[in-house]
ROGUDREN-765030 format. One record per residue: chain; residue in one letter; x, y, z of N, C-alpha, C, O, CB in turn. Coordinates in Angstrom, 3 decimals. Each point is the difference from the previous one (the first is absolute). Glycine has a CB too. Layout:
N
('A', 'A', (X, Y, Z), (X, Y, Z), (X, Y, Z), (X, Y, Z), (X, Y, Z))
...
This chain:
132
('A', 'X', (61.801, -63.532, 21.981), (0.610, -0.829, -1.022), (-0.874, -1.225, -0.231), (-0.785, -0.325, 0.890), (3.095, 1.138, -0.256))
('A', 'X', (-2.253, -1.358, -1.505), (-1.152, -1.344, -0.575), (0.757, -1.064, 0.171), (1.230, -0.014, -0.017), (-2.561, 1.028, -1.879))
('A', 'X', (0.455, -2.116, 2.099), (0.555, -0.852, 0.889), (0.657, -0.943, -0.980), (-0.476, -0.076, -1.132), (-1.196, 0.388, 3.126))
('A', 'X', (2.700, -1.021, -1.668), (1.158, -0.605, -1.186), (-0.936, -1.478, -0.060), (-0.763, -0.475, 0.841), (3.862, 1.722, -0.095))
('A', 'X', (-2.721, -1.710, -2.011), (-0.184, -0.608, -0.529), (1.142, -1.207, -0.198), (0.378, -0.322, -1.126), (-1.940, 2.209, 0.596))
('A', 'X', (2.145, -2.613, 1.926), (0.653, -0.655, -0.340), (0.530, -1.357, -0.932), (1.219, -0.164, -0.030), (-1.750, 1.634, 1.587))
('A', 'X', (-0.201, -2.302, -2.203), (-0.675, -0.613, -0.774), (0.793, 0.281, -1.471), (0.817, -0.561, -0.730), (-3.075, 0.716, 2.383))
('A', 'X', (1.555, 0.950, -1.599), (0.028, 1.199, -1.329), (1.747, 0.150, -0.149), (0.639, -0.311, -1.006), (-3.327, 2.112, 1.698))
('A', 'X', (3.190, -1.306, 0.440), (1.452, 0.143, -0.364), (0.590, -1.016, 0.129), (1.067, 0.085, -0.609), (-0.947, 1.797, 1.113))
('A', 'X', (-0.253, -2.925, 0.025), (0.793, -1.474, 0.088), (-0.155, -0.407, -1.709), (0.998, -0.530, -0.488), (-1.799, -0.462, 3.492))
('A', 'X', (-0.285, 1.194, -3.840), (-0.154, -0.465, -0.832), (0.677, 1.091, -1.287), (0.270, -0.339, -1.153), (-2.279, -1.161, 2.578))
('A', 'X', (2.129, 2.516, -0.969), (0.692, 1.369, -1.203), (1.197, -0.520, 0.420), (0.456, -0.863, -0.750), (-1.876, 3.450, 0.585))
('A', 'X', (2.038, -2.331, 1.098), (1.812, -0.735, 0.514), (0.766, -1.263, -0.614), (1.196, -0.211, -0.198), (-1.988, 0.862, 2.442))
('A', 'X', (-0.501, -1.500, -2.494), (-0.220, -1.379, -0.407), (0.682, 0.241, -1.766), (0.935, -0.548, -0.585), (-3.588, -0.218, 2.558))
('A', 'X', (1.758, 1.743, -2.358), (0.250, -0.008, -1.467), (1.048, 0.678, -0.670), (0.587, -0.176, -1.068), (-2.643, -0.072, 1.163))
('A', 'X', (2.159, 1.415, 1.215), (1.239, 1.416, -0.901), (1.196, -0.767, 0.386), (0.606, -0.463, -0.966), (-1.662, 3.355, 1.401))
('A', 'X', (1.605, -3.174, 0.839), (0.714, -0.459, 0.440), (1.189, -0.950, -1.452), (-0.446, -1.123, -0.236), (-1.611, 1.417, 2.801))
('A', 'X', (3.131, 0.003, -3.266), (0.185, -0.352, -1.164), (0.830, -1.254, 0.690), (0.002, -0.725, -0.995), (-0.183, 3.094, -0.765))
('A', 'X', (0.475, -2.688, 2.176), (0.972, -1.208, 0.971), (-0.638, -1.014, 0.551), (-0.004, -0.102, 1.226), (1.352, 1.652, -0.499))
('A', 'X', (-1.993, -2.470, -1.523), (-1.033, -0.801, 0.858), (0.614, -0.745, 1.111), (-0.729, -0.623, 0.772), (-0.657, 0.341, -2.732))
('A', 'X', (2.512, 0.291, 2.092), (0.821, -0.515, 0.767), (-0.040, 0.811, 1.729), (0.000, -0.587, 1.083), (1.410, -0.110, -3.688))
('A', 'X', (-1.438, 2.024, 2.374), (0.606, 0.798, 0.762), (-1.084, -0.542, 1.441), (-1.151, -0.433, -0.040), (2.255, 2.711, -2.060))
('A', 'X', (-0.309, -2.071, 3.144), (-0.620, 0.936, 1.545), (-0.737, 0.745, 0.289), (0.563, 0.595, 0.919), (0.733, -0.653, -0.620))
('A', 'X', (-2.208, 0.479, -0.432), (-0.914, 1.258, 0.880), (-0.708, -0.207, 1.242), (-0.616, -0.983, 0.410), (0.170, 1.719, -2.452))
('A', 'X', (0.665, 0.400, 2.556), (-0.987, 0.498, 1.225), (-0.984, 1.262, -0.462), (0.501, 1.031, -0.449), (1.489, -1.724, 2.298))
('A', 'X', (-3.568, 0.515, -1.690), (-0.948, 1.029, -0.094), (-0.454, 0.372, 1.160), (-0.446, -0.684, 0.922), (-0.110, 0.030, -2.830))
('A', 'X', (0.733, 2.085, 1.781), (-0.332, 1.086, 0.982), (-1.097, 0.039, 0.121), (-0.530, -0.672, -0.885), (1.977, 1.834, 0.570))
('A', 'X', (-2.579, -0.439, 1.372), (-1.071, 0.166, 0.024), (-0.910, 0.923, -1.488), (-1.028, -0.290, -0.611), (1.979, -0.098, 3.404))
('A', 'X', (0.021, 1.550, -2.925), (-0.616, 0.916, -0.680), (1.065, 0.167, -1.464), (0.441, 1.007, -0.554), (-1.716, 0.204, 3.053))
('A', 'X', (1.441, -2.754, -2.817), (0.395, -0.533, -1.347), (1.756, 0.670, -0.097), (0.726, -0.246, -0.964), (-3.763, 0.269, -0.351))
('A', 'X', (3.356, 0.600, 2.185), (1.800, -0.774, -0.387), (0.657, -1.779, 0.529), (-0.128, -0.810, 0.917), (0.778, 3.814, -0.380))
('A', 'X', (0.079, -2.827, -1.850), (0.331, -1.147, -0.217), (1.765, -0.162, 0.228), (0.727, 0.547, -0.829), (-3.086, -0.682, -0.795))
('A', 'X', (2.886, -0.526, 2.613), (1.234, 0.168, 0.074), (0.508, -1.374, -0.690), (-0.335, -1.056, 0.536), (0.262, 2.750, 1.605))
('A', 'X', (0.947, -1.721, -3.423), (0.376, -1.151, -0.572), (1.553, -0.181, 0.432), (0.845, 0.878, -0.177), (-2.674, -0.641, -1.816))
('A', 'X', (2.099, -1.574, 2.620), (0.829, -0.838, 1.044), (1.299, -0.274, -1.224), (-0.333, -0.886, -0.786), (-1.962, -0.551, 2.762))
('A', 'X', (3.151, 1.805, -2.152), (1.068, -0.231, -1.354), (0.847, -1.269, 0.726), (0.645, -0.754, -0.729), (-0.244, 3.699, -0.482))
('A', 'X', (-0.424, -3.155, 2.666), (0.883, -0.450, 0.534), (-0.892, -1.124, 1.041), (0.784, -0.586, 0.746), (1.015, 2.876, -1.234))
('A', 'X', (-2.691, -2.545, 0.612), (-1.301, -0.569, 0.605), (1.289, -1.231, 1.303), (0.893, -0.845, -0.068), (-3.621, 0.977, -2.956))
('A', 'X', (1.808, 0.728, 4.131), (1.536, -0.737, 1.121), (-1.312, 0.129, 1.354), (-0.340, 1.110, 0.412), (3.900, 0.341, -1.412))
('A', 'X', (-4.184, -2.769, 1.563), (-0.190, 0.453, 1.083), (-1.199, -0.407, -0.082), (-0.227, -0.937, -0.766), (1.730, 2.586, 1.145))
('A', 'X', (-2.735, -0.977, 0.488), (-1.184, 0.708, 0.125), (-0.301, 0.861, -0.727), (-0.302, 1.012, 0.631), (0.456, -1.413, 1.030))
('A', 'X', (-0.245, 0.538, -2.984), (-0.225, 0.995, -1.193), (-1.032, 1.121, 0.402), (-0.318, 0.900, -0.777), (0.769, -2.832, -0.972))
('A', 'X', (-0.957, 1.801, 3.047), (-0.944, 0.899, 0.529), (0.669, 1.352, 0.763), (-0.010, 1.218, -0.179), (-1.540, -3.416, 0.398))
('A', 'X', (2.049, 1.385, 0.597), (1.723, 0.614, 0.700), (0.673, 1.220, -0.976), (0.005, 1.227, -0.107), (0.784, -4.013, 1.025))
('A', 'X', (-0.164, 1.433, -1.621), (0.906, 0.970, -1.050), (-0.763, 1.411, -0.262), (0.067, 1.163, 0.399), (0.908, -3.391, -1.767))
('A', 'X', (-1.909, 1.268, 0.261), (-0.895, 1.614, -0.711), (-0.035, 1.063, 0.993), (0.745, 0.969, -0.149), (-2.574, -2.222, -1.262))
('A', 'X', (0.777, 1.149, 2.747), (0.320, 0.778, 1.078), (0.755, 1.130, 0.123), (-0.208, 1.211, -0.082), (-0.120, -2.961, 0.636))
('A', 'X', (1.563, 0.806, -0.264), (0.926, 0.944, 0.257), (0.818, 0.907, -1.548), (0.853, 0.888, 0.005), (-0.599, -2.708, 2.485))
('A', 'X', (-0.840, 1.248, -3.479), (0.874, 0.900, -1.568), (-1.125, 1.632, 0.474), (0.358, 1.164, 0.177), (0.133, -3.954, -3.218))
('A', 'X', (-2.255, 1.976, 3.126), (-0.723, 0.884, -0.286), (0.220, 1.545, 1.049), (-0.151, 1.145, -0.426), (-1.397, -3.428, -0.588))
('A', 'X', (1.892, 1.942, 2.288), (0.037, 0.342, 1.077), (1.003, 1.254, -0.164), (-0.122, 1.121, 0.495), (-0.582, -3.492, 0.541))
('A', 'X', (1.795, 1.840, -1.921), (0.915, 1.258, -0.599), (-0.163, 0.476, -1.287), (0.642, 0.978, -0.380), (0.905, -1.740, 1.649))
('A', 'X', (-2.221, 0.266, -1.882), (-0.121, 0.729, -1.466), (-1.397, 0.176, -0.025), (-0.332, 0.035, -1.185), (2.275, -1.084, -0.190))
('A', 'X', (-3.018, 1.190, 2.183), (-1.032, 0.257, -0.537), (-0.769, 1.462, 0.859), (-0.705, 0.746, -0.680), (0.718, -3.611, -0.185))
('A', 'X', (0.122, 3.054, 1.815), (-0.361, 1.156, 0.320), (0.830, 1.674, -0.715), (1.118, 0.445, -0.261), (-1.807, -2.372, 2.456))
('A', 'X', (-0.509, 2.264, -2.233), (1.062, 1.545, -1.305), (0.098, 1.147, 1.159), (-0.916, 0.322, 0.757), (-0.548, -0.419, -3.905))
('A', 'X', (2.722, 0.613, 3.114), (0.332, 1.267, 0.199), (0.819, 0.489, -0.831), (0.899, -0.425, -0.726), (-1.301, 0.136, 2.630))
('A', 'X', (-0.307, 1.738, -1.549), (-0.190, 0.985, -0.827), (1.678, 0.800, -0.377), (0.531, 0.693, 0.868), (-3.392, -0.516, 0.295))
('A', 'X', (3.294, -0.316, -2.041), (0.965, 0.667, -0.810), (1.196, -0.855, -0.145), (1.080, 0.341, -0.482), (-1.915, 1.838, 1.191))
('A', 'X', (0.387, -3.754, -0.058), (0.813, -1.104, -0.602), (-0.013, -0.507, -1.083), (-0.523, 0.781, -0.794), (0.485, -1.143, 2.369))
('A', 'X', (0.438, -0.839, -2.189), (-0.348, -0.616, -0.879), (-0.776, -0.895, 0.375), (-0.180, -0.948, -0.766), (1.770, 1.504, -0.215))
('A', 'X', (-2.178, -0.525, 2.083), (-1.159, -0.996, 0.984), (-1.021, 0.479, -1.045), (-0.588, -0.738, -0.792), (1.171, 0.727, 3.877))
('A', 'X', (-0.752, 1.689, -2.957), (-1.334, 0.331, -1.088), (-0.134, 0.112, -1.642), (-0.903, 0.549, -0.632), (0.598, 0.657, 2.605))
('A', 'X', (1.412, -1.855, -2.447), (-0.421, -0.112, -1.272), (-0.523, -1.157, -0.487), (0.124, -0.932, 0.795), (1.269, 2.382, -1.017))
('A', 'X', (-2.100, -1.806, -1.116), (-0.374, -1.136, -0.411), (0.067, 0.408, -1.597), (0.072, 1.056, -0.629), (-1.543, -1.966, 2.901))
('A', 'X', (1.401, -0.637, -2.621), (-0.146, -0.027, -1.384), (-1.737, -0.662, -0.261), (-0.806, -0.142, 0.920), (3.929, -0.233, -1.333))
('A', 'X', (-3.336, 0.120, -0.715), (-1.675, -0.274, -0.485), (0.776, -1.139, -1.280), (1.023, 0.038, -0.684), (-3.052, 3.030, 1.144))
('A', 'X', (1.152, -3.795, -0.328), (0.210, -1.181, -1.275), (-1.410, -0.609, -0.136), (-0.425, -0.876, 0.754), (3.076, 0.078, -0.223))
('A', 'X', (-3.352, 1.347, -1.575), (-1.106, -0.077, -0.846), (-0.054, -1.502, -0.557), (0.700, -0.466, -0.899), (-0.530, 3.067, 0.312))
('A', 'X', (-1.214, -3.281, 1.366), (-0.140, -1.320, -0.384), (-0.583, -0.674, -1.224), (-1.149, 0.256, -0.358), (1.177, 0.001, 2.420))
('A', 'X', (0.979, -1.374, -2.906), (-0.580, 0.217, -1.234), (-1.769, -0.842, -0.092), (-1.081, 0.257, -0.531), (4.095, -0.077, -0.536))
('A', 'X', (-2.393, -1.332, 1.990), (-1.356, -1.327, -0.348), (-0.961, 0.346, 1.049), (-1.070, -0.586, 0.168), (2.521, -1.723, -0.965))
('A', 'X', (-1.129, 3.040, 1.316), (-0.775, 0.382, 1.889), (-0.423, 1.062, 0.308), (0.949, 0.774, 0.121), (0.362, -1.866, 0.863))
('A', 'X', (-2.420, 1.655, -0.749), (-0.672, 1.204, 0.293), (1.225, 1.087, 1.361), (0.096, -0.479, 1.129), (-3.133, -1.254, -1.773))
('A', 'X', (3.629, 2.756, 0.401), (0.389, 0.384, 1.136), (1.760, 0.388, 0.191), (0.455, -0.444, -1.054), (-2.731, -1.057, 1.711))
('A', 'X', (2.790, 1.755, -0.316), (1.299, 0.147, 0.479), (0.671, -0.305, 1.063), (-0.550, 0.126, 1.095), (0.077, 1.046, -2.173))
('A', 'X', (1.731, -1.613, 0.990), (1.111, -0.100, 0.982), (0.723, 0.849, 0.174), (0.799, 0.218, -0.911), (-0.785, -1.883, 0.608))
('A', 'X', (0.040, 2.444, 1.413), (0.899, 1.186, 0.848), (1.594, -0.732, 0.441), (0.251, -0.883, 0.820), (-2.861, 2.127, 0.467))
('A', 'X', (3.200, -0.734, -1.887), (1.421, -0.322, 0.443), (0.339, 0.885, 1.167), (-0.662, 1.030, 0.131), (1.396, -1.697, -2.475))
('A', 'X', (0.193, 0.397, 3.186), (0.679, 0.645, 0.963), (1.521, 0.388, 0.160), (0.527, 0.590, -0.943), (-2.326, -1.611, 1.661))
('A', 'X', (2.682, 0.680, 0.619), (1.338, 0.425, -0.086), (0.718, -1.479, 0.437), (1.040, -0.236, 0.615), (-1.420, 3.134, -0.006))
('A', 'X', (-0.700, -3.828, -1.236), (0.284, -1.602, 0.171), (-0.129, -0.443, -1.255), (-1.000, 0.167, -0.699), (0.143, -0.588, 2.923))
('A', 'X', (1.704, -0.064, -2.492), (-0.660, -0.552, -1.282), (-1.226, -1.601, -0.240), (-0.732, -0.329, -0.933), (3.365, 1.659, 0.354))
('A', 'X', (-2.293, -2.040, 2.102), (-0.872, -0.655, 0.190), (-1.209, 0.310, 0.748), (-0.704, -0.941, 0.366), (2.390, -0.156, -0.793))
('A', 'X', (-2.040, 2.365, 0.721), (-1.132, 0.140, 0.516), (-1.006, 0.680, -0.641), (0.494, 1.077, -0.333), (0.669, -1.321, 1.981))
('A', 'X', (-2.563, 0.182, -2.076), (-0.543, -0.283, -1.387), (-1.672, 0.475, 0.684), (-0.614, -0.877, 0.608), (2.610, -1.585, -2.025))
('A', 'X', (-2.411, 3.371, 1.319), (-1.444, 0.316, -0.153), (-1.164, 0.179, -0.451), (-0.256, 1.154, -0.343), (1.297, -0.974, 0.886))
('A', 'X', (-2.053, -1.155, -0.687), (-1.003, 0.033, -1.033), (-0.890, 0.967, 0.353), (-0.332, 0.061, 1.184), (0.544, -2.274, -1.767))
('A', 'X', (-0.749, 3.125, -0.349), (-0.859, 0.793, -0.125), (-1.050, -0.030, -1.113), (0.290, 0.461, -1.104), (1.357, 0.517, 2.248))
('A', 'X', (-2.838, -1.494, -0.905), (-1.251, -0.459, -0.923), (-0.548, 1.472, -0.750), (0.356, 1.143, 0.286), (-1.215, -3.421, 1.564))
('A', 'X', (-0.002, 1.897, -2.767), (-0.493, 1.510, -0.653), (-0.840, 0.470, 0.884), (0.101, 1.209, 0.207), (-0.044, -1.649, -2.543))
('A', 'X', (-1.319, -0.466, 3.266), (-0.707, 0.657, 0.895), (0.516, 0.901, 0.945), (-0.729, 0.617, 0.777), (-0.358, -2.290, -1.155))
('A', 'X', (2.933, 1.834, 0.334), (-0.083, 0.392, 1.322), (0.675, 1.631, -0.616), (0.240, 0.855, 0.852), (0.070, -3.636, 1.081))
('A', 'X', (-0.148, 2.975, -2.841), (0.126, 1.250, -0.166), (-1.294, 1.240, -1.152), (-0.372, -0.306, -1.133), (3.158, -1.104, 1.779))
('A', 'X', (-3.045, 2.233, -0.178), (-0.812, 1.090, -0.347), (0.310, -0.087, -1.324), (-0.510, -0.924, -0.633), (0.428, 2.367, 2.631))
('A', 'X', (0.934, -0.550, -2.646), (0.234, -0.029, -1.674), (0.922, -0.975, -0.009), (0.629, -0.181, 1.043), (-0.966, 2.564, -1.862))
('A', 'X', (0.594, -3.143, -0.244), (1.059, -1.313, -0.071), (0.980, 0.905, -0.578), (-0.395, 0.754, -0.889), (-0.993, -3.211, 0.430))
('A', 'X', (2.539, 2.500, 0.806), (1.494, 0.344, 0.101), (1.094, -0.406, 0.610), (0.075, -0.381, 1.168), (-1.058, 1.671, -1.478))
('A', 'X', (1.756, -1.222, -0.394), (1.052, -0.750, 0.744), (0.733, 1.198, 1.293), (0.733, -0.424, 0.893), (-0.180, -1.372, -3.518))
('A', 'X', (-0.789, 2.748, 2.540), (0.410, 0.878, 1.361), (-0.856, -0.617, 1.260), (0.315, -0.423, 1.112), (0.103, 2.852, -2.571))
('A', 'X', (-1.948, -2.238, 0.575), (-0.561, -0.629, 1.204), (-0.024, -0.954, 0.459), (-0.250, 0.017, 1.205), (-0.533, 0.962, -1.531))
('A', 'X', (1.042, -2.472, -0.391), (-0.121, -1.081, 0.319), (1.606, 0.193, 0.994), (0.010, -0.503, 1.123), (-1.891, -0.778, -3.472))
('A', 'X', (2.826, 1.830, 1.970), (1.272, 0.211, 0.152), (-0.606, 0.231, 2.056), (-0.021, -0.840, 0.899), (1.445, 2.181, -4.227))
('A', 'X', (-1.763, -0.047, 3.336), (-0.419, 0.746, 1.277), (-0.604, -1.217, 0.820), (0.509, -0.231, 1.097), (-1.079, 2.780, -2.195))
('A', 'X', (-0.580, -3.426, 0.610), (-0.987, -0.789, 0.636), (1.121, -1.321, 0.413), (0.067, -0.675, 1.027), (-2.654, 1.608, -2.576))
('A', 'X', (3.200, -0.959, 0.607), (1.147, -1.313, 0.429), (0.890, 0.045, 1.207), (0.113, -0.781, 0.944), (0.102, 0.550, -3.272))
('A', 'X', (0.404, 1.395, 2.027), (0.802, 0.393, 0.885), (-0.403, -0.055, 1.519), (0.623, -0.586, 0.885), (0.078, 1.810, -2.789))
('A', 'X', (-1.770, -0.559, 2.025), (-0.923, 0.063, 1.302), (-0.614, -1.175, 0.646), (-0.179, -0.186, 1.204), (-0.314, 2.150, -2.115))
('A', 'X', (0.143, -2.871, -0.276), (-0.008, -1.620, 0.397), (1.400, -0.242, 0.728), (-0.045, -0.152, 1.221), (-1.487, -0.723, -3.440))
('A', 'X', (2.647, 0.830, 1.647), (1.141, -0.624, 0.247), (-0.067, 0.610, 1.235), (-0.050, -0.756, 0.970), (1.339, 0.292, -3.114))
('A', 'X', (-1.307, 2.060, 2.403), (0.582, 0.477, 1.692), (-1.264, -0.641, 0.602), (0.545, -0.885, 0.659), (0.935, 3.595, -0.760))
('A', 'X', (-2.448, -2.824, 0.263), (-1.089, -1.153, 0.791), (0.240, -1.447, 0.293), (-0.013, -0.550, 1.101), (-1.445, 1.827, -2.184))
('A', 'X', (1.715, -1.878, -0.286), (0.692, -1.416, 0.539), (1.652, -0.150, 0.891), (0.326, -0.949, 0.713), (-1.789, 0.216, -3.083))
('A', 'X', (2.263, 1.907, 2.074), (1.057, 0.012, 0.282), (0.191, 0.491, 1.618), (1.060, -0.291, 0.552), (-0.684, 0.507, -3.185))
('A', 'X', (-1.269, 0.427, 3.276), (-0.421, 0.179, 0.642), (-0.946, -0.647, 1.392), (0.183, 0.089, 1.214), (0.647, 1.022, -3.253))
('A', 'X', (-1.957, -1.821, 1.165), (-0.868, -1.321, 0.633), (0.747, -1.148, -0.354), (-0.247, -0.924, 0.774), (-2.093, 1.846, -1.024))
('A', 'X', (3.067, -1.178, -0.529), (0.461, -1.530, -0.405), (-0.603, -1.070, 0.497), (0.485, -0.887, 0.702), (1.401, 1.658, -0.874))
('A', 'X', (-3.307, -0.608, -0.349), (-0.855, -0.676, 0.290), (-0.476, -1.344, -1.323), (-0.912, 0.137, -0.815), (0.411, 2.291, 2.536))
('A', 'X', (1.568, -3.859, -1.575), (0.163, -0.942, -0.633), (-1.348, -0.692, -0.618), (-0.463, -0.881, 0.724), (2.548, 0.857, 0.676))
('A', 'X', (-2.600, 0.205, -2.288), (-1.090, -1.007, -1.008), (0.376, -1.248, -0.760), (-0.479, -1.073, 0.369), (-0.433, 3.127, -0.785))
('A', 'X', (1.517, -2.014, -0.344), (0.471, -1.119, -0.711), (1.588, -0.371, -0.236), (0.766, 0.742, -0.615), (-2.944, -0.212, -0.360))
('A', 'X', (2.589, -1.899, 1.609), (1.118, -0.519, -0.757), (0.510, -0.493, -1.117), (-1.126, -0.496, -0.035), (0.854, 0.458, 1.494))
('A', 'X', (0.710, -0.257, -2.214), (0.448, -0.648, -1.315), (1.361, -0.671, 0.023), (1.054, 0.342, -0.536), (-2.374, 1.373, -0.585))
('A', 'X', (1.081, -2.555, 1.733), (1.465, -1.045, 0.241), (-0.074, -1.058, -1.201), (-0.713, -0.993, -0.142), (0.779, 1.013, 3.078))
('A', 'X', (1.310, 0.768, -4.069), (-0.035, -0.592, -1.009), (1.233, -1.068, 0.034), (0.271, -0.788, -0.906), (-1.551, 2.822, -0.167))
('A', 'X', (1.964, -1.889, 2.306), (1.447, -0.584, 0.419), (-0.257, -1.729, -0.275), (-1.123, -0.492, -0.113), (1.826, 2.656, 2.320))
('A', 'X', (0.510, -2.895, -2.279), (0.061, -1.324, -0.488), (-0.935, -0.520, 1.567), (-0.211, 0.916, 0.795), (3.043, -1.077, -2.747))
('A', 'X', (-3.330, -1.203, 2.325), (-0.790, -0.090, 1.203), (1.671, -0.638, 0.709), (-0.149, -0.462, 1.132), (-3.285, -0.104, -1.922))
('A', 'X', (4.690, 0.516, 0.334), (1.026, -0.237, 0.948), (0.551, 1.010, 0.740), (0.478, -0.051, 1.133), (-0.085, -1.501, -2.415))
('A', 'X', (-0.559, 2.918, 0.170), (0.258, 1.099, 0.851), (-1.088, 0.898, 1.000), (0.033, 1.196, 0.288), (1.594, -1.265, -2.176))
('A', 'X', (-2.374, -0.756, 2.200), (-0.754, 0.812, 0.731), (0.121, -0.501, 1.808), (-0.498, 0.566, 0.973), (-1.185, -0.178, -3.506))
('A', 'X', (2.351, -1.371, 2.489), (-0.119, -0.628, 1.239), (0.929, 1.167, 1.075), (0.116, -0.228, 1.205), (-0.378, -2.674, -2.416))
């Protein structure tokens, strides 16, 4: 696998993200768990959403996803059986550009981060009273 580009997705998250307001936590391999309820250690939290909604097995609704074709941004977001948990998938990273495939490549991100929950970036958009 090619090595992530964290940078790169702090800054795509930055832009799609329609809530400039909102919470996020970024995953290593670009899922993005967005915080509706931001309470805590937002690292924590995410953690533990990703920890249950992000690894896929097979003949759940763990393995389905949706694809949402980005309008201003090169690439797609893989939906899951979260509605806050959110996977970027760039054009480099799939063979023919499709949304099955980007769909397939997302998904497989998500069971990797969901899996490693291996924390890159915070986004603590919370008031600075609620963070104490």
């Amino acid at each position: 696998m090619a090595a992530v580009n964290t940078e790169m997705l702090i800054d795509v998250w930055q832009r799609i993200l329609v809530n400039p307001r909102a919470s996020w936590v970024l995953f290593e391999q670009g899922t993005c768990v967005v915080l509706t309820a931001p309470d805590g250690d937002l690292a924590e939290q995410a953690t533990d959403i990703l920890k249950g909604f992000g690894p896929v097995h097979a003949g759940s609704s763990a393995g389905d996803f949706g694809v949402i074709d980005l309008e201003d941004t090169e690439g797609w977001v893989v939906t899951g059986h979260h509605n806050d948990v959110l996977t970027y998938v760039g054009p480099d990273e799939v063979g023919a550009p499709s949304e099955l495939a980007a769909g397939l490549c997302g998904r497989g991100k998500r069971h990797q981060d969901g899996t490693d929950l291996h924390v890159v970036h915070v986004e603590d958009k919370r008031d600075p009273a609620a963070r104490a």
